[in-house]
C-alpha positions, 0 to 999 in steps of 0.5 A: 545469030550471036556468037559468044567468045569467052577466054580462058585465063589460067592462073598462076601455080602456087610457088613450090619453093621453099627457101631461106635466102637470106637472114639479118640478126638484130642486136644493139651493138653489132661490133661487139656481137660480131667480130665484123658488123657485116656478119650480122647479115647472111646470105643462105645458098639454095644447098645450105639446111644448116646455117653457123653465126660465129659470135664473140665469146661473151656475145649474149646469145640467149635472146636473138630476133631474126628476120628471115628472107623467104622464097615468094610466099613461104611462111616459116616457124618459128616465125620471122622476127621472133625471139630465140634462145640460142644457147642451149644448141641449134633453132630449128626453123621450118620453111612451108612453100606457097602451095603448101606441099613442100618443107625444108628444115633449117638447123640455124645456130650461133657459135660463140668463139675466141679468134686469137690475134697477135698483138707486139709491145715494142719498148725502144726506150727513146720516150725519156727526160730528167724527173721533174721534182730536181733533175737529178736522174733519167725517168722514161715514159711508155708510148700509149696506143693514144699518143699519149705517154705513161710513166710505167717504167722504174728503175733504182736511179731514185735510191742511188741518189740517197747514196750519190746526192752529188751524182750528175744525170749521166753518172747514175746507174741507169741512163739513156744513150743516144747510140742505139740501133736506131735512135736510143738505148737503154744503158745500165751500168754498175756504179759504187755507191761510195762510204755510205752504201758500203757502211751499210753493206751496199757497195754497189747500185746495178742499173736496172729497169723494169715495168713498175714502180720504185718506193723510196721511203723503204729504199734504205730499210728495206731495199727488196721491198722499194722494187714493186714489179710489174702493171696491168695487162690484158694479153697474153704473152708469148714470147720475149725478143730484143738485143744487147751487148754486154761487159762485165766488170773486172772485179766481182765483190760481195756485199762486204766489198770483198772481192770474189775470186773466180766470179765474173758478173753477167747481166739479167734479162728476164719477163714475168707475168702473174695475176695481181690479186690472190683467192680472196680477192686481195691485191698482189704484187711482185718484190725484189725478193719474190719476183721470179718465185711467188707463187700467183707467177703464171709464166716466165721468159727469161734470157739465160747466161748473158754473154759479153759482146761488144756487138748488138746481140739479139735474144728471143726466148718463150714463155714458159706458162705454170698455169692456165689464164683465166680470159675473162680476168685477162679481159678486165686485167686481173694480170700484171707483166713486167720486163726486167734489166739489170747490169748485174744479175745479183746485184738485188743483193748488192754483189757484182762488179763496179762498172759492168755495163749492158746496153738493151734496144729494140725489146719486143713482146710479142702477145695474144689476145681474144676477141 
């Protein structure tokens, strides 16, 4: 007799799952999609149906290739690896299990976002040396991020030199001291421009300072016109910080070197920020005559009475917007910013008070920027 023995081999059920566990985006450069590189990879948790990328704000999101991590056998429409359109709402994407009985649905979209991060320029005036051309007064330099430096400052040093040609570096009216908070200062001081600045009813040179640039070939004619305020920058500003000490003075006289009685001198610390080209496209800068009153300003910080002290006074002030910023042209620097010092607030119009001294150090503006 024979006896046949036979087993049984059940196979194997169908997988019932049907899960997105992970999701990798494909683009070209991923430090400029994401905001981090690793974002372009997700993991989905088993109790997620709806799955937010959050992009930079001019990330392209109208065609995206994902590839989709599945549970064992399932198959997804629209397919892995696919390119969508993300930028008219939410892809919905179907997950069929390997038996064929179940489906989960996911709502899988990119967000594009503004993530604002806080960003300080610090102006410590410790960057300076004699212009090069005669070495005849101080210029300074600003620090780039590169080490390298800029000549982005200005001041009135240059047209105080046609009035004092004699004058030595240490007797202009802007000029470097080396007492400051920590290191250098800034030092500006109200000097007599002597019998030719006062045949032509400019007695005094304030000393000032500002972000931007000094035109002497109109310095004599037109003295409002050499000040041409301001440079590129793409953040937005927020607040004006630093400190000073302050003394005016003892006599204030008018542009007729009259002395003025009742008048006492006080100091100017003042920030603007404006976008640099008009409707049509046409360059715009701030003037002597303009610089807190044309109408392309969008904010303005400035410092109110400059108190007399002979102790480091610190001031913090906001900017106050006019407008809205555009930032898409904030992003490619249709804005300029300057930051201004003067040792006498009129002294743009040549009045105030031989030998009216401030001192300025540590200056912050503090900023934001989207990425």
């Amino acid at each position: 007799m024979t006896t046949t023995s036979t087993s049984c081999i059940q196979e194997e059920p169908l997988n019932a799952e049907c899960d997105i566990e992970a999701i990798t985006v494909s683009v070209p450069d991923p430090d400029r999609f994401f905001f981090n590189a690793t974002e372009a990879e997700k993991t989905v948790l088993s109790t997620d149906s709806i799955v937010v990328f959050n992009v930079r704000r001019n990330a392209d999101i109208t065609a995206l290739s994902l590839t989709l991590t599945l549970t064992e056998g399932a198959t997804v429409v629209p397919a892995s690896g696919s390119v969508q359109d993300f930028s008219h709402g939410p892809v919905l994407y179907t997950v069929t299990s390997q038996d064929g009985h179940w489906q989960r649905r996911y709502h899988i979209s990119f967000v594009p976002t503004a993530i604002t991060v806080s960003d300080t320029l610090k102006i410590d005036f410790e960057n300076y040396d004699l212009e090069p051309k005669n070495k005849s007064y101080y210029v300074w330099f600003q620090p780039q991020a590169d080490g390298t430096l800029t000549a982005d400052w200005a001041s009135g040093n240059g047209g105080y030199k046609l009035s004092k040609s004699s004058a030595e570096p240490d007797d202009y009216p802007t000029v470097p001291a080396v007492d400051g908070m920590d290191g250098s200062a800034l030092h500006l001081i109200t000097r007599d421009t002597g019998s030719l600045g006062s045949r032509i009813g400019k007695p005094i040179a304030a000393g000032n300072f500002f972000l931007g640039e000094f035109d002497l070939t109109v310095a004599l004619r037109t003295p409002l016109k050499a000040t041409r305020f301001g440079k590129p920058f793409n953040r937005r500003p927020v607040k004006y910080t630093g400190y000073y000490k302050y003394a005016p003075g003892p006599t204030f006289i008018d542009k007729n070197k009259k002395p003025v009685p009742g008048r006492t001198d006080c100091g100017s610390i003042y920030a603007v920020f404006y976008r640099n080209h008009d409707a049509d496209g046409q360059p715009v800068m701030l003037f002597g005559d303009d610089v807190q009153t044309n109408p392309h300003i969008v904010a303005i910080a400035k410092v109110g009475d400059i108190h007399p002290t002979t102790e480091w006074t610190p001031f913090e002030v906001d900017f106050n917007y006019l407008a809205e910023v555009d930032e898409t042209l904030l992003n490619e620097y249709g804005y300029n910013l300057t930051v201004v010092f003067s040792s006498s607030v009129d002294g743009d119009v040549f009045e105030g008070a031989i030998g009216s001294e401030m001192y300025v150090d540590k200056v912050r503006v503090i900023c934001t920027h989207e990425e």
